[in-house]
Structures are given as C-alpha cells and as structure tokens.
GULUM-718241 format. One record per residue: residue number from 1; residue in three letters; x negated, y, z negated of N, C-alpha, C in turn. Coordinates in nm, 4 decimals. Example, Ala and Ser with C-alpha at 12.3 -4.5 7.8 and 13.67 -1.06 7.14 Angstrom:
[r 1,'ALA',[-1.3190,-0.5690,-0.7800],[-1.2300,-0.4500,-0.7800],[-1.3200,-0.3300,-0.7800]];
[r 2,'SER',[-1.2850,-0.2250,-0.7080],[-1.3670,-0.1060,-0.7140],[-1.2900,0.0030,-0.7870]];
***
This chain:
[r 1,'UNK',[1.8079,-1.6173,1.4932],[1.7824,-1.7372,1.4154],[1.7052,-1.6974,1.2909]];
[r 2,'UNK',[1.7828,-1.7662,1.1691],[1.6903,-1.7301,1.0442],[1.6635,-1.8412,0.9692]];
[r 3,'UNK',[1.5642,-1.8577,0.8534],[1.5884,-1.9560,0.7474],[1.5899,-1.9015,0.6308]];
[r 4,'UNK',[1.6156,-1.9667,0.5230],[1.5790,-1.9335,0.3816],[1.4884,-2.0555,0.3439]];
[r 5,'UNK',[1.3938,-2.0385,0.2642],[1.3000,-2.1404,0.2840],[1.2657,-2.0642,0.1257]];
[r 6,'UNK',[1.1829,-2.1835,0.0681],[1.1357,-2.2134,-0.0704],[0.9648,-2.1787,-0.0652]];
[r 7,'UNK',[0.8647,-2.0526,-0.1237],[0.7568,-2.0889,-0.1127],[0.7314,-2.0261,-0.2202]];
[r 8,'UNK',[0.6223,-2.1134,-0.3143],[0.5566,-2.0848,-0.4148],[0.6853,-2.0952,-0.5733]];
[r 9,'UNK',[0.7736,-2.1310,-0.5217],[0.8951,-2.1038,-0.6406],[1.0166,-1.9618,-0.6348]];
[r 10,'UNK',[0.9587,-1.9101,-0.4844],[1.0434,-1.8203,-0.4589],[1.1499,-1.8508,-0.3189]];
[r 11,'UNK',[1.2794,-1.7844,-0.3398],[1.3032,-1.8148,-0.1915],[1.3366,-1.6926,-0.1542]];
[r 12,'UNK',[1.2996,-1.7046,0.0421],[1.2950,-1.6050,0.1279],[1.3430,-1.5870,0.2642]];
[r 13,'UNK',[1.3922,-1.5049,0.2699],[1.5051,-1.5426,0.4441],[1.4062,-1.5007,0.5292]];
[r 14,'UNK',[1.4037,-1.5917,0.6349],[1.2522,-1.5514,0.7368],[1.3310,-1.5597,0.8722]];
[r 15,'UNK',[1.2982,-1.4652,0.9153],[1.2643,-1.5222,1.0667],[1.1693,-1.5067,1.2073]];
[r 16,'UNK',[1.1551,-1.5342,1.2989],[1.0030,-1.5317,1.3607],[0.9793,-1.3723,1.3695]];
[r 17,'UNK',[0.8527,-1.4242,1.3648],[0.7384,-1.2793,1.3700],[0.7154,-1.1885,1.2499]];
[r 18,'UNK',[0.8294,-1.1913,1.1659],[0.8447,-1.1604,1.0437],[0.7124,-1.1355,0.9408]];
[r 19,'UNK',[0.6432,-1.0454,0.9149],[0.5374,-1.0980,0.8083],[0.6067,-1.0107,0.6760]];
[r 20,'UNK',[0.5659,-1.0920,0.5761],[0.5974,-1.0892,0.4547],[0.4893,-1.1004,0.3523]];
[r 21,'UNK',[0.4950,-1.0897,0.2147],[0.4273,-1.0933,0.1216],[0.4746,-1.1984,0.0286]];
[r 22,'UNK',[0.4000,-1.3091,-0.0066],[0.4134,-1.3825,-0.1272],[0.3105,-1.4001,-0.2385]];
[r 23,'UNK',[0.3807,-1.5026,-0.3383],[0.2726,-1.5406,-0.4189],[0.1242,-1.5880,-0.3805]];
[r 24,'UNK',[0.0037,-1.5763,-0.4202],[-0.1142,-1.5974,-0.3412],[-0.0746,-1.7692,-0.2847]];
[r 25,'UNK',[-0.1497,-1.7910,-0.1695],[-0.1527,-1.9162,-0.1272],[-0.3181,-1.9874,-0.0772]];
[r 26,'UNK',[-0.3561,-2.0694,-0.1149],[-0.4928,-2.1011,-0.0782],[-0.5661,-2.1329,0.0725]];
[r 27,'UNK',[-0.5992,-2.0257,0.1017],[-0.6811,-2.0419,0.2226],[-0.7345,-1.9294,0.2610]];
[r 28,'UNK',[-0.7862,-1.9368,0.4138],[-0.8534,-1.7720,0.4788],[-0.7628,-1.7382,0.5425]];
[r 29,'UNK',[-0.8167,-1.6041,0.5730],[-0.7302,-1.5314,0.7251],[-0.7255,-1.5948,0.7980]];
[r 30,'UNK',[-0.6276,-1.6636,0.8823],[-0.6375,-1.7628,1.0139],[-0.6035,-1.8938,0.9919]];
[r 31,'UNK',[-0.6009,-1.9202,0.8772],[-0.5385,-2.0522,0.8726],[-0.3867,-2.0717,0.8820]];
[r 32,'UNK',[-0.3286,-2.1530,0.8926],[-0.1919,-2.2040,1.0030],[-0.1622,-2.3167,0.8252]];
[r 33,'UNK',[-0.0095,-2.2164,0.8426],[0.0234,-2.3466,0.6743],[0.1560,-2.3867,0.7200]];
[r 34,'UNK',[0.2258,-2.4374,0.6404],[0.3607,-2.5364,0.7277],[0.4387,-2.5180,0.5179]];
[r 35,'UNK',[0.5609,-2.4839,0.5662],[0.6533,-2.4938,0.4450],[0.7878,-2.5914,0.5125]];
[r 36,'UNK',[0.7806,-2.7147,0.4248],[0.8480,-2.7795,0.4552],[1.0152,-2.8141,0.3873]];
[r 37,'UNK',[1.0018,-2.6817,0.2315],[1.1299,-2.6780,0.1640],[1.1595,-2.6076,0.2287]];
[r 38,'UNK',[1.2795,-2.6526,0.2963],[1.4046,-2.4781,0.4074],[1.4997,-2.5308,0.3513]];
[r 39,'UNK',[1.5923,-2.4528,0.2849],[1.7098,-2.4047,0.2295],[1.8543,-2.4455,0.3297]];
[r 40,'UNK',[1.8120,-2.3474,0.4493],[1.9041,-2.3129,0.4895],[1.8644,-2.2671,0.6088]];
[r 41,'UNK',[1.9424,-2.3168,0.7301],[1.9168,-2.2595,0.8672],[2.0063,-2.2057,0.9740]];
[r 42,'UNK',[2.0327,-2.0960,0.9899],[2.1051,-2.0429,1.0808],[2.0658,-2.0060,1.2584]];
[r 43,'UNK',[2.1274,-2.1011,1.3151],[2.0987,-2.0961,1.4592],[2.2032,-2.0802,1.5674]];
[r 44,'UNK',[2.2143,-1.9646,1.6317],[2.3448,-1.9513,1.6973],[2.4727,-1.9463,1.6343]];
[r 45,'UNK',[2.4748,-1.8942,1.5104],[2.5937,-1.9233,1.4204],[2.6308,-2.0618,1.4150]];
[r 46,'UNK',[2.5724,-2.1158,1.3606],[2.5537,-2.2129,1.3255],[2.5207,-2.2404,1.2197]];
[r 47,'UNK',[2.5484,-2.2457,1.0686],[2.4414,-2.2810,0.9471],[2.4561,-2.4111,0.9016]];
[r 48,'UNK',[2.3089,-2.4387,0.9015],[2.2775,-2.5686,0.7987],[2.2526,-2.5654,0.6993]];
[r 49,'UNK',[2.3055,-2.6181,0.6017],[2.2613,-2.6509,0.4186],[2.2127,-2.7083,0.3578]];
[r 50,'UNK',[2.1255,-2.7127,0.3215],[2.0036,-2.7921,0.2379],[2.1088,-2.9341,0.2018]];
[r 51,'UNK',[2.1968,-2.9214,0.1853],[2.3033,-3.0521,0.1456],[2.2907,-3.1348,0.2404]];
[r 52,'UNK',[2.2483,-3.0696,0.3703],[2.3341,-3.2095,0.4890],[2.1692,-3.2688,0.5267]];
[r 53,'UNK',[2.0715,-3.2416,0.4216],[1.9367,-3.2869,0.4814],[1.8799,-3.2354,0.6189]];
[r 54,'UNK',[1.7930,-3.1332,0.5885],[1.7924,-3.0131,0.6909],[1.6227,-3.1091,0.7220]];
[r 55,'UNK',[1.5945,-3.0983,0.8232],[1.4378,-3.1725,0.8863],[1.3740,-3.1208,0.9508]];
[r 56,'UNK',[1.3714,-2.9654,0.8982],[1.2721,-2.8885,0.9515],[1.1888,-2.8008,0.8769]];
[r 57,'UNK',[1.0532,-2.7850,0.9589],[0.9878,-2.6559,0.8907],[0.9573,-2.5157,0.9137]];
[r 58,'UNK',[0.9040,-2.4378,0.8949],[0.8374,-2.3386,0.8769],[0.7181,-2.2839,0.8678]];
[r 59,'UNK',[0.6496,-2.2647,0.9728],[0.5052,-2.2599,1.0571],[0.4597,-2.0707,1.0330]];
[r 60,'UNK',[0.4048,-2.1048,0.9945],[0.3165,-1.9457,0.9174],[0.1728,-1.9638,0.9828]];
[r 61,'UNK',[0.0924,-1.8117,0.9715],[-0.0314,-1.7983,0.9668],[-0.0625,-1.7104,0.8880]];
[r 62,'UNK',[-0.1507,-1.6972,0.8174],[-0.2173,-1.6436,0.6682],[-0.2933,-1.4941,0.7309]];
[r 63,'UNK',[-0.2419,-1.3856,0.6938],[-0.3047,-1.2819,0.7653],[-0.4095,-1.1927,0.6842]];
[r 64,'UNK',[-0.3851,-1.2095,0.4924],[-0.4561,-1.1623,0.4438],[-0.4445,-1.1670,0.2899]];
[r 65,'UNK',[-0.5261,-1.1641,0.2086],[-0.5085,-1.1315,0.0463],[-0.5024,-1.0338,-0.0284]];
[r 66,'UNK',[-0.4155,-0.9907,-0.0439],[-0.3920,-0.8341,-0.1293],[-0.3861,-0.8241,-0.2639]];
[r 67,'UNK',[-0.3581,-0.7649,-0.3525],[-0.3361,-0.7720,-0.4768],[-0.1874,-0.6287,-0.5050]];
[r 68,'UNK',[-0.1185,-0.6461,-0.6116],[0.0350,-0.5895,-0.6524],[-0.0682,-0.4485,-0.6855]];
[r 69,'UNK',[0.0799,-0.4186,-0.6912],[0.0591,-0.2672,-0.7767],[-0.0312,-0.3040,-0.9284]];
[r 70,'UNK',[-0.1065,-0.1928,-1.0165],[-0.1201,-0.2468,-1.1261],[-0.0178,-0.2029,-1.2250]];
[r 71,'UNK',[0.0106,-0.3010,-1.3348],[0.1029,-0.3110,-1.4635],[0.0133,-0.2825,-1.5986]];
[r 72,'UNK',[0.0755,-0.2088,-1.6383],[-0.0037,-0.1932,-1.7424],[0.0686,-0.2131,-1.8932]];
[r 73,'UNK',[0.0038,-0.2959,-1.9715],[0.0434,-0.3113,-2.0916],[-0.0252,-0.2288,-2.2227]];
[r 74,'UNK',[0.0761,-0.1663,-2.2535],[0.0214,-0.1021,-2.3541],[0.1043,-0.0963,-2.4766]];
[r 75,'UNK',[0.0068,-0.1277,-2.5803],[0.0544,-0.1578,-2.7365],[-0.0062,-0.0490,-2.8568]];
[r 76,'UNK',[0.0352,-0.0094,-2.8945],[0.0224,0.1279,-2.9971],[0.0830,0.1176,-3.1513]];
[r 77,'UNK',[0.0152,0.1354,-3.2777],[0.1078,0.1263,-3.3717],[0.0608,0.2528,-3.4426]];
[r 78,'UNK',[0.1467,0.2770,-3.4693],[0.1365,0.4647,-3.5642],[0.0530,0.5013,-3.6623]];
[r 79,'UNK',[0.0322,0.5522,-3.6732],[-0.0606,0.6052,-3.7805],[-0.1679,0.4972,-3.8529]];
[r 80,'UNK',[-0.1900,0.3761,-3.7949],[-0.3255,0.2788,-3.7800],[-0.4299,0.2798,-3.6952]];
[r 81,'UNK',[-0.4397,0.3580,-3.6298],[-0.5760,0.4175,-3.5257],[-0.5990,0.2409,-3.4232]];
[r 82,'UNK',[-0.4480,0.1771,-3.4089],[-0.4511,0.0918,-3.3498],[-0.3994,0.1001,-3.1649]];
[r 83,'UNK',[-0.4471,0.0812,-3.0635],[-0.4482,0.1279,-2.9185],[-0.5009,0.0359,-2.8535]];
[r 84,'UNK',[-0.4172,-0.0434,-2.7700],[-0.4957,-0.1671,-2.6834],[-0.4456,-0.1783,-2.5179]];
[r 85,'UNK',[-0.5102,-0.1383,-2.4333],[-0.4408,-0.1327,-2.3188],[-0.4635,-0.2360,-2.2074]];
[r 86,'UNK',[-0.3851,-0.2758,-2.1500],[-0.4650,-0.4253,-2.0080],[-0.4128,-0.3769,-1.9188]];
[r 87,'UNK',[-0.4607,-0.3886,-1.8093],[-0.3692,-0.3803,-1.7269],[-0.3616,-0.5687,-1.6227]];
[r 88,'UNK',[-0.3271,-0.5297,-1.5494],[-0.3051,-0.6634,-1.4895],[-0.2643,-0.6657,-1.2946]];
[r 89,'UNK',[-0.3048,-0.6946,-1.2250],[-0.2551,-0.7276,-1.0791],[-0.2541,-0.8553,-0.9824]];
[r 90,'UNK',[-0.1150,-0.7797,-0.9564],[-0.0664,-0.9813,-0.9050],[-0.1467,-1.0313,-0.7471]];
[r 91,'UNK',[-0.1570,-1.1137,-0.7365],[-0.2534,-1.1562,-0.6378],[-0.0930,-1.1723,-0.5344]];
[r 92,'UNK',[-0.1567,-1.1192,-0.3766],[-0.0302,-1.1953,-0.3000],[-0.1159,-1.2334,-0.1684]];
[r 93,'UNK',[-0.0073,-1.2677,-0.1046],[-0.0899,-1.3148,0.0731],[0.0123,-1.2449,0.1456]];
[r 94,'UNK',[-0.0298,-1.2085,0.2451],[0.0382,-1.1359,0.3799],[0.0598,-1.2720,0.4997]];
[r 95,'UNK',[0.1981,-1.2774,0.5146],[0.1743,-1.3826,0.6346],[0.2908,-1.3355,0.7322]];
[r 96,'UNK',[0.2391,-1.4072,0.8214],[0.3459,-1.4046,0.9739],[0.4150,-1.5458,0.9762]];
[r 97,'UNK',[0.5501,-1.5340,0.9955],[0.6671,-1.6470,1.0616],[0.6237,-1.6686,1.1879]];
[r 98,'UNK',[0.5706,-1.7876,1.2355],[0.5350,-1.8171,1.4063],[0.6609,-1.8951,1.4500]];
[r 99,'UNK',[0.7292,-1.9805,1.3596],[0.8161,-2.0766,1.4250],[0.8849,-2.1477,1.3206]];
[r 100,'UNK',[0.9904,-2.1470,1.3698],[1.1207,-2.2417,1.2701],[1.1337,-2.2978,1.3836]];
[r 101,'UNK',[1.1315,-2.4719,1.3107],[1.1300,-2.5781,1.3886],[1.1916,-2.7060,1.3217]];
***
C-alpha cells in the first residue's frame, strides 16, 4: 500500500514506516502531524485518484530538524577587486509514515 500525498508544496509517494525528508515543518521531535492533501492511493491494486474525492490521511511523526547541504553563491567581476560570497542551507524535517488511513 502506497500514497502520493502533497506536503509543504511538494509531492511524495509514501508508504508506512517510510521516513523521509521534507521542507521544515513546525514542531518538536515527537509530535504526531496529519497531511490531509493525498493525491493518490494505491491499495491492493487498487488506485484511487484525487478526482474521485479520496477521504483520507496521512499520519506522520516528526523525528528531527536537519539542515541541506550548503549552496554557495558566488559573484565575481574581473579586474574590479569585486568578490561576494553567501552561502545558504535549507532547513528540512526527518519524519516517519505511521499510517495511511
């Protein structure tokens, strides 16, 4: 059994026990969140499509806050003793799939 489900503006095929990485989400370690956009659900060969009004969710627990690789931007122009560097890292959350329901 799987879903594709909508979180943060991304979508992601889940299924139980599964942990994954997304966009940061607000809370602690241990808190219990519920995604209620699902796409798409496959059960026993069976798929449902967000078309036929699907009425279920997607039961997570929040395992931790990490941050991306870092990116670095860097801008240089020649022979102007001009050099500006940022870098930047994306915030994510670590979570576990408990239940499609």
């Amino acid at each position: 059994m799987f879903a594709v489900v909508n979180i943060n503006g991304q979508q992601f095929k889940v299924s139980k026990d599964q942990e994954i990485f997304v966009h940061h989400i607000e809370g602690i370690a241990g808190n219990k969140v519920e995604f209620s956009d699902v796409i798409l659900i496959n059960h026993d060969d069976n798929t449902i499509v967000s078309g036929d009004k699907i009425k279920s969710t997607v039961k997570a627990e929040i395992l931790d806050h990490v941050q991306g690789d870092k990116v670095i931007a860097f801008k240089m122009k020649r022979r102007k003793g001009f050099r500006k560097k940022k870098g930047f890292r994306q915030q994510f959350t670590k979570i576990r799939i408990e239940e499609i329901a």
